[in-house]
C-alpha positions as CSV (number, residue, x, y, z in Angstrom):
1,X,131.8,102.9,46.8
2,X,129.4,100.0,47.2
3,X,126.5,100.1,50.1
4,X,128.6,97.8,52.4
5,X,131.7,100.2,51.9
6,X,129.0,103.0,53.5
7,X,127.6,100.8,56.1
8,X,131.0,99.8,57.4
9,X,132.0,104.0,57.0
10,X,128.9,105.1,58.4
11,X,129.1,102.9,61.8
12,X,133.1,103.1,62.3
13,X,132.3,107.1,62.1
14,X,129.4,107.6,64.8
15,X,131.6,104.9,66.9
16,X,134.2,107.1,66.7
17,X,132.8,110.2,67.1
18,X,130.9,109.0,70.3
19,X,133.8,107.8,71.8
20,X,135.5,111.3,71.3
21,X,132.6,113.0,72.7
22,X,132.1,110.6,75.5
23,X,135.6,110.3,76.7
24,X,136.4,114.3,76.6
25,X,133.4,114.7,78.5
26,X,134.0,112.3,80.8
27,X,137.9,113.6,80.9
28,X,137.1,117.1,81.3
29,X,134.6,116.3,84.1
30,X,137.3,114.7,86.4
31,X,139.9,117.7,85.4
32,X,137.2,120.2,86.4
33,X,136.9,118.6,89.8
34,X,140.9,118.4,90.3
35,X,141.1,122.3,89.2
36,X,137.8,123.7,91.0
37,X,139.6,125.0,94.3
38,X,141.7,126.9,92.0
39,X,139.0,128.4,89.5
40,X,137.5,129.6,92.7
41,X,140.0,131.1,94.5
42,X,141.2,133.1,91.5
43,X,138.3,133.7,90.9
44,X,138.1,132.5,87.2
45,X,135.1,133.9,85.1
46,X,133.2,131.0,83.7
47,X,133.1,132.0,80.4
48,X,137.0,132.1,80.7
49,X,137.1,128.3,81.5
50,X,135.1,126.9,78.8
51,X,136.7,129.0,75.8
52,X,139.8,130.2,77.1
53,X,140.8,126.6,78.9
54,X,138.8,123.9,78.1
55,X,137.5,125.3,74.4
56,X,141.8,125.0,73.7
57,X,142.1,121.9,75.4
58,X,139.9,120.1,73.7
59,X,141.9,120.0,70.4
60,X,144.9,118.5,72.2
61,X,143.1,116.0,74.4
62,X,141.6,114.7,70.9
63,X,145.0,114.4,69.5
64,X,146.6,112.4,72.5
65,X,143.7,110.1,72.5
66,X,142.6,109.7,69.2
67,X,144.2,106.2,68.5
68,X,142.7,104.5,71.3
69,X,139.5,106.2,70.4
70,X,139.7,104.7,67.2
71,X,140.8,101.5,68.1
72,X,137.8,101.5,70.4
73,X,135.4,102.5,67.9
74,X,136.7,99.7,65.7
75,X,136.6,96.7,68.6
76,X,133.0,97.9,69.6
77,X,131.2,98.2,66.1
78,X,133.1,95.4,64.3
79,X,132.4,92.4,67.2
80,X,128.9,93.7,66.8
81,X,129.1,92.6,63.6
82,X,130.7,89.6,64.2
83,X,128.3,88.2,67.0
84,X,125.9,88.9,64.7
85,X,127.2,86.9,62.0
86,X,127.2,89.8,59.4
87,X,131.2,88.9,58.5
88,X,130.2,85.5,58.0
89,X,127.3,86.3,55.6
90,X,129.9,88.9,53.9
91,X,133.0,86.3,53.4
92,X,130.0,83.7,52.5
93,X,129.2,85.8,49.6
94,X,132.4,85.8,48.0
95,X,133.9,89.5,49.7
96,X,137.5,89.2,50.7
97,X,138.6,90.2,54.2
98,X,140.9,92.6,52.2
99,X,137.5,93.5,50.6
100,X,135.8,94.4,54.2
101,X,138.9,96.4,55.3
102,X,139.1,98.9,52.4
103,X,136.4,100.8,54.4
104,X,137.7,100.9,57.4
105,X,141.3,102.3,56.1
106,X,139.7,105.3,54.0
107,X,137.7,105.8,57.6
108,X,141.2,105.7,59.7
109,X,143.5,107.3,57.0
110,X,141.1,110.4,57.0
111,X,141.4,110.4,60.8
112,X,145.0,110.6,60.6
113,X,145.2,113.2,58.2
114,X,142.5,114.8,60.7
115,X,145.0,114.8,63.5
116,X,148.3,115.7,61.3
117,X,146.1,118.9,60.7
118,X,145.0,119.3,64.2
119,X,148.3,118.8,65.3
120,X,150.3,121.3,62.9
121,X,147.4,123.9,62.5
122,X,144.8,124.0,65.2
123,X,146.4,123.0,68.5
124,X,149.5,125.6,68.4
125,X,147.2,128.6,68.3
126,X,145.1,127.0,70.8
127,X,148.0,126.4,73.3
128,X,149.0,129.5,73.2
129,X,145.5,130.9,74.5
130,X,145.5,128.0,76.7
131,X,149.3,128.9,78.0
132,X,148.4,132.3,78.4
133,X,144.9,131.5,80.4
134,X,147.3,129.4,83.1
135,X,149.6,131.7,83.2
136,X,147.1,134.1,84.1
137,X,145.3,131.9,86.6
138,X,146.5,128.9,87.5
139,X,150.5,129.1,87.8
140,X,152.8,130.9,89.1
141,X,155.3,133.3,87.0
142,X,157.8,131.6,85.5
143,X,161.3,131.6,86.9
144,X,164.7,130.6,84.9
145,X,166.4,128.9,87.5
146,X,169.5,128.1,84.7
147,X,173.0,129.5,85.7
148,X,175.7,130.4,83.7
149,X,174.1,130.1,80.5
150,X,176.0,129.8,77.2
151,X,174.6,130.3,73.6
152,X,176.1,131.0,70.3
153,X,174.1,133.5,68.8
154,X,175.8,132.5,64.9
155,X,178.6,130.9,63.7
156,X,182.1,132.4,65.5
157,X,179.4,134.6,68.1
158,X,178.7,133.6,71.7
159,X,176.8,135.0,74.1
160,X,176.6,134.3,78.2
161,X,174.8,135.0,80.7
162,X,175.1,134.6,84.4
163,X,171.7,134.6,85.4
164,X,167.9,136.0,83.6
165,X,165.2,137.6,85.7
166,X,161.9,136.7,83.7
167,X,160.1,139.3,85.6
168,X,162.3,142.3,84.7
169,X,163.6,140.7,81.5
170,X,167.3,141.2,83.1
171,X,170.7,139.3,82.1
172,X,173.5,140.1,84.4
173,X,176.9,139.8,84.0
174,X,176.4,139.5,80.0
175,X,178.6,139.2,77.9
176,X,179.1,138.7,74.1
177,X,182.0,137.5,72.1
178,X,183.4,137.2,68.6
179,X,185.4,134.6,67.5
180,X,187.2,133.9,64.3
181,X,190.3,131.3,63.2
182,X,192.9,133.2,64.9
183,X,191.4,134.0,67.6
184,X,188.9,136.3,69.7
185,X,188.2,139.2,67.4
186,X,186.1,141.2,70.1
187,X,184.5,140.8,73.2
188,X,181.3,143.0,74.9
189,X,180.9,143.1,78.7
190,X,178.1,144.7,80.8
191,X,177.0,144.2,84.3
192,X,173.5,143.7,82.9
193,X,171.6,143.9,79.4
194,X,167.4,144.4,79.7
195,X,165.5,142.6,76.7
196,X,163.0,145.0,75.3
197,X,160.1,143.3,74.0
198,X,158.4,146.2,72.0
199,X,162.1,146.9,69.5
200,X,163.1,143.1,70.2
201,X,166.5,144.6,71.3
202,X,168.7,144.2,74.2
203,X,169.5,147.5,75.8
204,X,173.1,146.8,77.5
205,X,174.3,149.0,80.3
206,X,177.7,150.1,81.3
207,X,179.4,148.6,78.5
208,X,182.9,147.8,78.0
209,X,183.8,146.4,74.0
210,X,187.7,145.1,73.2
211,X,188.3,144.8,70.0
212,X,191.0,143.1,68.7
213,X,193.2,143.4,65.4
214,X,196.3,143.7,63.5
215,X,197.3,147.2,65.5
216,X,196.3,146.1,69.0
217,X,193.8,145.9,71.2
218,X,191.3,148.7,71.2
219,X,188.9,149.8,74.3
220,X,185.9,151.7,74.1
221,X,183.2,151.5,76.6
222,X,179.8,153.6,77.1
223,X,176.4,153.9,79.0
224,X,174.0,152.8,77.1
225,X,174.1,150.2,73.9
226,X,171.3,148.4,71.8
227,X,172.0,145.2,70.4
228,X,170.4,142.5,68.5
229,X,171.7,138.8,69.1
230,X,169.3,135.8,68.0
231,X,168.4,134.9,71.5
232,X,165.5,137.0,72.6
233,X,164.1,136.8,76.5
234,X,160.8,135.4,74.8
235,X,163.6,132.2,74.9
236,X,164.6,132.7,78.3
237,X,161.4,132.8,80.0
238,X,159.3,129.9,78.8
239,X,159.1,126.7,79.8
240,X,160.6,124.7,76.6
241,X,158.0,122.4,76.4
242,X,155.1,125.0,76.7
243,X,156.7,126.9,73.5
244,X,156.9,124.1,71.4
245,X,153.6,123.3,71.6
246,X,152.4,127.0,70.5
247,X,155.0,126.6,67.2
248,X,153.6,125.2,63.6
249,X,155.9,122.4,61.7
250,X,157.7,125.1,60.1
251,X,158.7,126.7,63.0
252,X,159.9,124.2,65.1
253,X,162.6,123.6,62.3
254,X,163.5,126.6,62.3
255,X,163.6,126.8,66.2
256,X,165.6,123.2,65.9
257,X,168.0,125.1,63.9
258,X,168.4,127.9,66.3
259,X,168.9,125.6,69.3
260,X,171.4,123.7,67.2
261,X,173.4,126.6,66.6
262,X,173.1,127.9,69.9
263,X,174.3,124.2,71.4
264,X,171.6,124.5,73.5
265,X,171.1,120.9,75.9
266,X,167.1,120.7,75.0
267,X,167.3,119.8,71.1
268,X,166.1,116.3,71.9
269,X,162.6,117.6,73.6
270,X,161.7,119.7,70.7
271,X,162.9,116.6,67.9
272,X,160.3,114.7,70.5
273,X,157.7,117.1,69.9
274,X,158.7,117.4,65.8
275,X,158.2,113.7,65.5
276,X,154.9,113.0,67.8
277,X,153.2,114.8,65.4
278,X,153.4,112.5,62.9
279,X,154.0,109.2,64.6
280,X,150.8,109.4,67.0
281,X,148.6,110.0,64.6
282,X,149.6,106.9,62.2
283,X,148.6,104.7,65.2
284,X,144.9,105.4,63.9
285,X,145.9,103.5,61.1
286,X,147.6,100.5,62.3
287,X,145.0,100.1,65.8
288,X,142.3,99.9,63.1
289,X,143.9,96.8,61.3
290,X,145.0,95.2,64.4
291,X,140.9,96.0,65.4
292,X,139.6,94.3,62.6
293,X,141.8,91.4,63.1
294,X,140.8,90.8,66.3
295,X,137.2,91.6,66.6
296,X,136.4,89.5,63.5
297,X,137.3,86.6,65.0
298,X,133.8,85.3,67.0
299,X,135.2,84.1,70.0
300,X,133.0,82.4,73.4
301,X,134.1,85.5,75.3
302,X,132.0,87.9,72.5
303,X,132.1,91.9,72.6
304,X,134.1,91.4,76.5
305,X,136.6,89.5,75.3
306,X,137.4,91.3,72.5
307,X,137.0,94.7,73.9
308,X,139.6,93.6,77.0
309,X,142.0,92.9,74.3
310,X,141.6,95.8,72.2
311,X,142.0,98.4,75.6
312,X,145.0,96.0,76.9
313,X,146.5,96.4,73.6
314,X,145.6,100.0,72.9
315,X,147.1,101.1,76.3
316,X,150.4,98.8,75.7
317,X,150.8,100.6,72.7
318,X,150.5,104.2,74.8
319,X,152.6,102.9,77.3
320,X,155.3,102.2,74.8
321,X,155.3,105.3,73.5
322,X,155.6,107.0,76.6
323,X,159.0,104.4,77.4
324,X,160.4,105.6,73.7
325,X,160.7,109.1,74.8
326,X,162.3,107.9,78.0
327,X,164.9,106.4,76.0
328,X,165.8,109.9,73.9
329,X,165.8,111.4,77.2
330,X,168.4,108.6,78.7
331,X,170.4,109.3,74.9
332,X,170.1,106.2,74.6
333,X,168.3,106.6,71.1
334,X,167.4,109.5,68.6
335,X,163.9,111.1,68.4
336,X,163.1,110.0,64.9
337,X,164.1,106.2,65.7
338,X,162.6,106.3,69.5
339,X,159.5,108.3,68.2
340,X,158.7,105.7,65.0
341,X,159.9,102.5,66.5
342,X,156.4,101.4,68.3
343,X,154.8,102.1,65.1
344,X,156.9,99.8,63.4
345,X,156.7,97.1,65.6
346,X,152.6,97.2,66.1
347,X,152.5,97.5,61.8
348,X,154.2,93.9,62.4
349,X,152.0,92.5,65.0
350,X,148.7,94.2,62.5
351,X,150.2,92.3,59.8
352,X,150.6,89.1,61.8
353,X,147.0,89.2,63.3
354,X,145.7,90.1,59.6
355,X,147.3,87.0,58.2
356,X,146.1,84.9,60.6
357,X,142.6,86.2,60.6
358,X,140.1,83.2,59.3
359,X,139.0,84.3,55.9
């Protein structure tokens, strides 16, 4: 570590770390004034909104944004440095351009780790405090619109549902069947089955089970039943996208699995949310070298120019990864391909611009 490896370090990091502070300020501020009429009609205790809301928000907001934070950070400080010559006086003295960048890769390779973390460890926890705050105040009770709902439980075991009440955790018109090679081996009917969430069974009601075998078919039926299946009303009666988001890495594969099994139609959302938290953060690394390409160059239009660019580019590179999850959604690609695709093709334009950078 030489002192122009801590100069470069110690201005990309107070950059950066302004531009985060600035930006979620100035992003909570306009949220704050789109949610007030609703703070104050539910009467929200302050001291609710800034830990329970915004003090969980703030770890995802950081996350979303933190690539065109950097990339800002970079544009600013680095075609300070150019207009003031300090790149010339550093390639003048012998320092490669590969030299100059070194610094700024340690700098945007710890953000990215930063964010893998954030992603993975911090922000799950937090959602949930911050799905439970807007359940509390801000949105209504969930409702599972879905009909006719089919899931297998585990290999050769279905289960189906007509309908689910979220309120009273009811299924009605459940049913539950087992199926091997020959055949159905045994089938459960009930006009409704309540999911307890203290035992995490289902208590089944008026029950009717025909089990099949080598004898003939046998009939017993009862009142009451409890049953464990793996499909809980905690899977019923959140919105898909709100549950990923609470999950760490290790449970969203196992939840992936589950849905999998269960041929459930919203595998693709969660593989979306699997792969963002890996792909987003990387752009830190490749905005950074396409910011350093650009911003070294001293051009007539100075810090403007340059800082035009680096926004237009930053957003084009949001913007495409908002179209890539369009695309999983239209099946017209996978997650992993769709999710990883714009960082490929912006590592080739940071390449190109880094070749072509004067030296």
């Amino acid at each position: 570590m030489k002192i122009l490896d801590w100069y470069i370090i110690k201005k990309f990091l107070s950059t950066y770390i302004f531009a985060v502070l600035a930006m979620t300020f100035i992003i909570i501020i306009f949220d704050t004034s789109q949610r007030i009429d609703n703070f104050v009609t539910k009467q929200v205790p302050i001291s609710a909104i800034l830990l329970d809301f915004y003090g969980n928000f703030v770890p995802s907001l950081i996350n979303i944004f933190s690539a065109l934070f950097t990339f800002v950070a970079v544009i600013f400080f680095t075609s300070k440095m150019a207009s003031h010559t300090e790149l010339v006086a550093m390639l003048s003295t012998g320092v490669s351009m590969g030299r100059i960048l070194r610094p700024y890769m340690m700098v945007a390779t710890l953000i990215t780790l930063a964010n893998c973390y954030l992603a993975n460890m911090v922000i799950p926890p937090a959602s949930v405090r911050k799905y439970n705050f807007e359940m509390k105040y801000l949105k209504n009770p969930y409702q599972n619109k879905d009909r006719h709902i089919h899931r297998q439980t585990q290999p050769g075991n279905f289960a189906y549902l007509e309908s689910f009440n979220v309120r009273n955790q009811t299924a009605y018109n459940f049913s539950l069947e087992c199926v091997s090679d020959s055949g159905l081996v045994s089938k459960l009917t009930s006009n409704e089955a309540v999911w307890d969430t203290a035992k995490n069974v289902w208590h089944v009601s008026r029950y009717v089970i025909r089990t099949i075998g080598d004898s003939g078919e046998v009939i017993r039926t009862g009142a009451t039943l409890d049953t464990v299946i793996n499909l809980t009303g905690t899977d019923l009666s959140v919105y898909v996208d709100k549950l990923v988001e609470t999950m760490s890495y290790r449970e969203i594969n196992e939840y992936i699995k589950t849905l999998k099994l269960q041929g459930a139609a919203n595998v693709d959302e969660v593989l979306i949310e699997k792969h963002k938290r890996f792909a987003y953060p990387m752009a830190s690394i490749i905005l950074t070298v396409i910011g350093v390409a650009l911003s070294s160059r001293k051009m007539r239009g100075g810090m403007g120019l340059h800082m035009g660019l680096g926004v237009g580019l930053s957003f084009a590179y949001i913007l495409f990864q908002r179209f890539s999850e369009m695309f999983v959604q239209g099946g017209w690609l996978t997650p992993a391909i769709a999710l990883w695709i714009p960082n490929v093709l912006f590592a080739v334009v940071a390449i190109w611009l880094y070749r072509t950078t004067p030296k």
